[in-house]
C-alpha positions as CSV (number, residue, x, y, z in Angstrom):
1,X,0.0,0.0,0.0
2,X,2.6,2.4,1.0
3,X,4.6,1.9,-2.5
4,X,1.2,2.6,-3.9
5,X,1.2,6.0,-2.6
6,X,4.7,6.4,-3.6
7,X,3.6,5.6,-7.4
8,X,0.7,8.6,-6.9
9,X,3.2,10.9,-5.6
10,X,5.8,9.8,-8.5
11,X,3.2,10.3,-11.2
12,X,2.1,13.8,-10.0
13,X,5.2,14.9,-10.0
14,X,6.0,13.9,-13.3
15,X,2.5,15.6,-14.1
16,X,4.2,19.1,-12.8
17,X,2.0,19.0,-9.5
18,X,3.9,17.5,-6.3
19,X,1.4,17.1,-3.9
20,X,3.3,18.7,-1.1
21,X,0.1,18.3,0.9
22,X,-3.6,17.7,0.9
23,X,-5.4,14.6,-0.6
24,X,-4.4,12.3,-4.2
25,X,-6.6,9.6,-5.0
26,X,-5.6,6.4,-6.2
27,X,-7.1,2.6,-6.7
28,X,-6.2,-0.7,-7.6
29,X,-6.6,-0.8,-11.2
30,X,-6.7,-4.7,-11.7
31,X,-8.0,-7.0,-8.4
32,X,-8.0,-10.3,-9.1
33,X,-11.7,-10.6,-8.6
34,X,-14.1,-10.2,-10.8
35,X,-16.4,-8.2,-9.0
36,X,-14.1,-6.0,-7.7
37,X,-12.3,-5.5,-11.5
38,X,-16.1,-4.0,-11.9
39,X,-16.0,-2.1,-9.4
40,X,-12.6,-0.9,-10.6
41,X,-13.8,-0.3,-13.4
42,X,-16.4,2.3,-12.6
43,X,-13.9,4.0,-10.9
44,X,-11.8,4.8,-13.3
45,X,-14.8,5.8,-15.8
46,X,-16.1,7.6,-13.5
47,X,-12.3,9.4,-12.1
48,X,-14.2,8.8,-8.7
49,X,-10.6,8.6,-6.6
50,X,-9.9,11.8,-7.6
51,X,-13.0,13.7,-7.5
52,X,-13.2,12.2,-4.0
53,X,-9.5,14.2,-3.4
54,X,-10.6,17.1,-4.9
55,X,-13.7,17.8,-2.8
56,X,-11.4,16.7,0.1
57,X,-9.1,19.0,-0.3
58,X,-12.1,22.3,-1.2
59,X,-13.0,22.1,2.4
60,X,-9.8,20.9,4.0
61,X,-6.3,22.1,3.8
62,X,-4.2,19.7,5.2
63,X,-0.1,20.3,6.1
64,X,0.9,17.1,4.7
65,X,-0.6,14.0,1.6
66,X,-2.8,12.0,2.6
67,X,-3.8,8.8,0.0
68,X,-7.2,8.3,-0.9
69,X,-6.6,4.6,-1.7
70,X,-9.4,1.8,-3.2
71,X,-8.2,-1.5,-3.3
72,X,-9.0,-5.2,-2.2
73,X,-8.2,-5.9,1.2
74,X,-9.4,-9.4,1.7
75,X,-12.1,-8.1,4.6
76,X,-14.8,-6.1,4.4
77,X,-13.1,-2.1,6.0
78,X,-12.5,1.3,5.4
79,X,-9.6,2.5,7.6
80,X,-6.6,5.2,8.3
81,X,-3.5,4.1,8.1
82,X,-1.5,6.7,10.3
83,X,1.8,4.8,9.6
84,X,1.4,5.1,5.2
85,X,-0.9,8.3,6.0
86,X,-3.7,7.1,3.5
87,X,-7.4,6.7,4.1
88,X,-8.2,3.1,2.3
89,X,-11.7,2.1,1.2
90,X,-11.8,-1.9,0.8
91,X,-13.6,-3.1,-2.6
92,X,-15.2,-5.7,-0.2
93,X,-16.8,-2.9,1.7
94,X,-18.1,-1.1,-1.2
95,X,-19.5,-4.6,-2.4
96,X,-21.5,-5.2,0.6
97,X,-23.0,-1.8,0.4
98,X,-24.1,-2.4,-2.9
99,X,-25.6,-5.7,-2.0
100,X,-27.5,-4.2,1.1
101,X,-28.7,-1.0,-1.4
102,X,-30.2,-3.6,-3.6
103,X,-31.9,-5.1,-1.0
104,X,-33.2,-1.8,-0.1
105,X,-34.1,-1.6,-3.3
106,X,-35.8,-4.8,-4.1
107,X,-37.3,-5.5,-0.7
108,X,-38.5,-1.9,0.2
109,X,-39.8,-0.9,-3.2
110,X,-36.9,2.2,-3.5
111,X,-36.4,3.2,-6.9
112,X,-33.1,2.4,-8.6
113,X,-32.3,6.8,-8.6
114,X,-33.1,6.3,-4.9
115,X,-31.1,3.1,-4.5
116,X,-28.1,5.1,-5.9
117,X,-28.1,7.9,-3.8
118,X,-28.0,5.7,-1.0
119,X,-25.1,4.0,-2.4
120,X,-23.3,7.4,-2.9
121,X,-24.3,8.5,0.6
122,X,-23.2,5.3,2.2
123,X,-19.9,5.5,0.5
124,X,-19.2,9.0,1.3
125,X,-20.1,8.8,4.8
126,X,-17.3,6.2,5.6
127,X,-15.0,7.7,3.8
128,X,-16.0,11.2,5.2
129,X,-15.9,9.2,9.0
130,X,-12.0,7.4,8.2
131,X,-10.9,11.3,7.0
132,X,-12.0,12.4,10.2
133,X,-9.7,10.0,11.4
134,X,-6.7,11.5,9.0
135,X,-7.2,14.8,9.8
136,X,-6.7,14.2,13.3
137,X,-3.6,12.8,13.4
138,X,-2.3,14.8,10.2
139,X,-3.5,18.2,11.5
140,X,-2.5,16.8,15.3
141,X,-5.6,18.0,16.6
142,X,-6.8,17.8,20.4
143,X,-9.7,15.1,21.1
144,X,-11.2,14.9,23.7
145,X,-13.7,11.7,24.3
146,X,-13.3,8.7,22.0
147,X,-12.5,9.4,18.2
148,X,-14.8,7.1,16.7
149,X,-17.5,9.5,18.2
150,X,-15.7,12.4,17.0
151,X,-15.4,10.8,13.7
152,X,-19.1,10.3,13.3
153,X,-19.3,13.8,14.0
154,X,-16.8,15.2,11.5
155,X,-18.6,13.4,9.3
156,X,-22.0,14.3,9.6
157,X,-21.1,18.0,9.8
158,X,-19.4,17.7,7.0
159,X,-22.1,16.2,5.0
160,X,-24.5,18.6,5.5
161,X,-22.3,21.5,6.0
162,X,-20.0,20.7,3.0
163,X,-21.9,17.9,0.9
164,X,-20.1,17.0,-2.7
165,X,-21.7,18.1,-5.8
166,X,-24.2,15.6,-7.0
167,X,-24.3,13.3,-3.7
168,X,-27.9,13.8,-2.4
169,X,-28.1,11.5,0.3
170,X,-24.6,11.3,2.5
171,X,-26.7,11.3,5.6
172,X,-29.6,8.8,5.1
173,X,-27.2,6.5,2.8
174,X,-24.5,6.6,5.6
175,X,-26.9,5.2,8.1
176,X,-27.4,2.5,6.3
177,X,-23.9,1.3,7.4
178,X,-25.6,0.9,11.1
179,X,-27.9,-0.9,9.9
180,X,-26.8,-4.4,11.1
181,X,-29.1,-7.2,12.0
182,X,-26.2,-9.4,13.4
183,X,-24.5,-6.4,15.8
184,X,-23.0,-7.7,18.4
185,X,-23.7,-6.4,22.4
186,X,-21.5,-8.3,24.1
187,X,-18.9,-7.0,26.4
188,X,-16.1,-7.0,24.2
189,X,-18.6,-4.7,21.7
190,X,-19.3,-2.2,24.4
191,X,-15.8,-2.1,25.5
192,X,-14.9,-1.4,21.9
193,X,-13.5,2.1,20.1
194,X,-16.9,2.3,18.4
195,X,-20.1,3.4,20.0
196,X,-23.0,0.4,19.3
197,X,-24.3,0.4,15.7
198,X,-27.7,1.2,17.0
199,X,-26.1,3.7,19.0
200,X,-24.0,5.4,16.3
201,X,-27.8,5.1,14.4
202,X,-29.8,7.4,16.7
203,X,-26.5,9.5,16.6
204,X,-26.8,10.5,13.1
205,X,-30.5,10.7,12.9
206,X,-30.6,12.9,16.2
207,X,-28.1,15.4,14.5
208,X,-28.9,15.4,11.1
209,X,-32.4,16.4,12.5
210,X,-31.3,19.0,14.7
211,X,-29.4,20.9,11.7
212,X,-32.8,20.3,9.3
213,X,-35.9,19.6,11.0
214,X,-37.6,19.7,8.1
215,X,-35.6,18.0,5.4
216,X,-34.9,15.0,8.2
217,X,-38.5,15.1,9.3
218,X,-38.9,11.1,9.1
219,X,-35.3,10.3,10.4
220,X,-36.1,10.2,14.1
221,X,-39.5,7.4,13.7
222,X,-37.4,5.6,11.8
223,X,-34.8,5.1,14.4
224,X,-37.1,5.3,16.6
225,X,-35.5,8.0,18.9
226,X,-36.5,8.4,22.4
227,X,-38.6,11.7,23.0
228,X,-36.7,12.8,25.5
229,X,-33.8,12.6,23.4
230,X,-35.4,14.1,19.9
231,X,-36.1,17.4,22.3
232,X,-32.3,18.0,22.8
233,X,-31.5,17.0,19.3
234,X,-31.2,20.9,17.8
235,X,-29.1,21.8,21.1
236,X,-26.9,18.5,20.2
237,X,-26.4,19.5,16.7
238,X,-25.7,23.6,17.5
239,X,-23.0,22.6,19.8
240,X,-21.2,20.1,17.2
241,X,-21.8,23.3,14.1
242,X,-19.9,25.3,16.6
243,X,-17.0,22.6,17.8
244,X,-16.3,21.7,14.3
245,X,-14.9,24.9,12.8
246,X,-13.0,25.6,16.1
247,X,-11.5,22.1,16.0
248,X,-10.4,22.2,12.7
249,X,-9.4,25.6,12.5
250,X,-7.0,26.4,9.9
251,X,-7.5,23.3,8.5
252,X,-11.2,23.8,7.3
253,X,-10.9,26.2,4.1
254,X,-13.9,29.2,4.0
255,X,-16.9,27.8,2.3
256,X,-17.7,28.7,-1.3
257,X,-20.0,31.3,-1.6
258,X,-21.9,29.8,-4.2
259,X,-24.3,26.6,-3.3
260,X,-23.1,23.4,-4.7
């Protein structure tokens, strides 16, 4: 992995643009598997990898490269690798997304537009939640709490504060990565880095519906969030919309003045 990010360096600075810092977005172009060479495939077509760097590095300006890296990984992840500084998204990860889109798609009756929004969401909330994860140790930021928690937050606010172009549903589509019928609650779970899925669930719903009450409306039934909790959901939300850009600090770039 680590000489793959020493080939994407190498062949940006043959292109004339050494990235001295921020994101570069690479994949591996030819997995053995089939599935994944599809998947492969539509990233290339599509120049996804970098498209992904390029939003990355509109909102964040970070002191030092990090790799944007799709590849096979023999496991279904998405990680951050402080020790090769790259962010890598596992072809087996985006596969099981897929499949659990198209069950949403079959089983629920969601159209196939719908279907692929949530696909797009899904996919850019865990990358959005493992960036969270580079930032902090590139930018050597404070935490305070665990960082999968502040990871989830990073992303949500990013997704509604910052969303890509085109990517409709990074909210809704990322919860679908909670949405786990064999989650485990056993002691070694809770005494995990990561909050419960169920947990990490009513997380996103609660704040995603304290930023928009109106355009998340149907988020808290169908997580079925306490009362008690949904009535401190826009005081959750205004504290993490204020955290965020104090956190990051000179890190976050000023936001475009024109809607995406």
């Amino acid at each position: 992995m680590f000489r793959l990010f020493l080939v994407a360096v190498a062949l940006a600075i043959a292109a004339g643009q050494a990235p001295a810092a921020g994101f570069v977005g690479n994949f591996q172009a030819a997995p053995p598997d089939p599935a994944h060479q599809r998947i492969a495939l539509s990233l290339a077509r599509g120049q996804i990898p970098q498209r992904i760097a390029d939003h990355l590095n509109s909102v964040l300006q970070l002191p030092a490269p990090v790799l944007i890296q799709f590849q096979a990984c023999g496991m279904e992840n998405a990680f951050f690798s402080p020790r090769q500084r790259a962010v890598v998204f596992c072809y087996e990860m985006q596969d099981a997304i897929h499949k659990r889109v198209t069950w949403l798609s079959s089983s629920v009756g969601a159209s196939t537009r719908t279907a692929t929004e949530m696909l797009d969401g899904a996919l850019w909330f865990i990358l959005l939640h493992e960036v969270g994860h580079a930032v902090h140790q590139v930018a050597d930021l404070p935490t305070l709490g665990r960082r999968e928690d502040v990871a989830d937050q990073l992303a949500t606010w990013i997704a509604i504060r910052r969303p890509p172009a085109g990517v409709n549903e990074p909210i809704t589509g990322g919860m679908l990565v909670f949405l786990n019928p064999q989650t485990r609650t056993d002691y070694e779970a809770m005494g995990g880095p990561h909050s419960l899925d169920a947990q990490r669930l009513m997380n996103v719903a609660c704040w995603a519906f304290g930023a928009d009450p109106v355009r998340y409306r149907e988020l808290p039934d169908m997580v079925r969030l306490p009362d008690a909790r949904r009535a401190s959901c826009a005081e959750e939300w205004a504290a993490i919309d204020a955290a965020v850009p104090r956190l990051l600090g000179r890190v976050l770039k000023p936001a475009r003045a024109a809607p995406w």
